[in-house]
N, C-alpha and C positions, 0 to 999 in steps of 0.2 A: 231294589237296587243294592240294598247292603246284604242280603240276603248271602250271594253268590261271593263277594267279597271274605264276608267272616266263613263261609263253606272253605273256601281255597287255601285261607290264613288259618285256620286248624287243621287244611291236611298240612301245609306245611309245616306248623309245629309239630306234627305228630312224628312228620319223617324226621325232624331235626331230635327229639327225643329220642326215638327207635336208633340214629345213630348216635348218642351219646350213650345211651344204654351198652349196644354193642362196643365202644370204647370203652366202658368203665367195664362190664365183663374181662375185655382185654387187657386192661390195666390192674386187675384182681390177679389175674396168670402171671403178669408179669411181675408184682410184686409179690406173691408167695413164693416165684422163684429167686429172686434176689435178695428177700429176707431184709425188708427197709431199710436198706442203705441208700438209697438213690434221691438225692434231695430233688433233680428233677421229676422225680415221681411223685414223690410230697407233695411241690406243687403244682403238677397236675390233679391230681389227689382234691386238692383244695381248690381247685379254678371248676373243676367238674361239679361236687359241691352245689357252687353258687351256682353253674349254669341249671343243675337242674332244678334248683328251685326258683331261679327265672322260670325256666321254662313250667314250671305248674305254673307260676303266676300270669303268665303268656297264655297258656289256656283257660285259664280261671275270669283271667278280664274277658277273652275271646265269646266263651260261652256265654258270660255275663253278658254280651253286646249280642250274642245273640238272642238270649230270651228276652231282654227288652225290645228287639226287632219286634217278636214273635207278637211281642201282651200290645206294641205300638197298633200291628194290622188288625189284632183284636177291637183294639179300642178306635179304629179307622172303621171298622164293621161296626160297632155298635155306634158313627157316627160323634165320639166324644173328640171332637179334632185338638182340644186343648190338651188333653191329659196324654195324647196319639204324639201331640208333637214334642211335651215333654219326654218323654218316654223315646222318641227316635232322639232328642240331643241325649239325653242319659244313654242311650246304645252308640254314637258318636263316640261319649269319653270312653267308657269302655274301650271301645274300639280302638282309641287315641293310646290308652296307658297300655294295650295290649302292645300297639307295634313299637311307643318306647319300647316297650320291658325287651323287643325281639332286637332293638338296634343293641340295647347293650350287651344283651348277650352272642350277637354277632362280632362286637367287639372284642368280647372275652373268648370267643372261640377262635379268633388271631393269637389270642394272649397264648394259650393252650398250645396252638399247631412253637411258637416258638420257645415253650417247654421241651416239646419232643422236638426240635432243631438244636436246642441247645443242649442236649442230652446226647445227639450222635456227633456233634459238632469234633474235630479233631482236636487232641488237645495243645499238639504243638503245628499251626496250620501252616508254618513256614515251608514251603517247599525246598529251597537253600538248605534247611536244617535237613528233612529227612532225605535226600540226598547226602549229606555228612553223615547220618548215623549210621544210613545203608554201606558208604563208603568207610567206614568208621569200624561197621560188623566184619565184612568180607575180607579186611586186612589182618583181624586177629583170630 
């Protein structure tokens, strides 16, 4: 039963890696070209950081809960139902700190998308205003 469970929850970490990877390559181009001035790039810089080392620790429990799956049917075959059913609650926790570690870094990956919102955000968002500066340019 958990077998299928931790199979699905590592492809999805993996696809969640693969695109933070592809964003932190994009975030390398975009900062050699601005030459670190951009404090929203710091930190994103620093949010990315932490997610990928969530996300190792996101696979690390992941696998963890599954090779105690594995040694549980092991020791379900050689009949030791005691040591079978410690070993399926020890793949449980695993399995437990695996999808914490993936709530928080779901959380932190909100944090990030409003780095890059706050980063293209207008800096005067008043519409009133830029109508005055438009009418303001085209008089002088």
């Amino acid at each position: 039963m958990l077998f299928p469970a931790i199979s699905l929850i590592m492809l999805a970490y993996t696809n969640r890696f693969l695109a933070l990877a592809s964003l932190v390559r994009n975030l390398h181009e975009k900062y050699t070209v601005e030459k670190n001035e951009n404090r929203a790039l710091h930190n994103q810089i620093k949010n990315l950081r932490y997610r990928l080392r969530l996300i190792k620790n996101m696979q690390a429990f992941g696998i963890c809960s599954f090779i105690s799956c594995i040694f549980c049917m092991f020791f379900i075959y050689l009949e030791k139902e005691v040591v079978a059913e410690i070993l399926f609650a020890i793949s449980l926790l695993f399995f437990i700190a695996s999808l914490f570690l993936s709530l928080i870094e779901i959380q932190l990956s909100t944090k990030a998308l409003e780095f890059a919102l706050s980063d293209m955000e207008l800096k005067d968002a008043s519409l009133v205003q830029y109508i005055k500066n438009k009418f303001d340019k085209d008089i002088k």
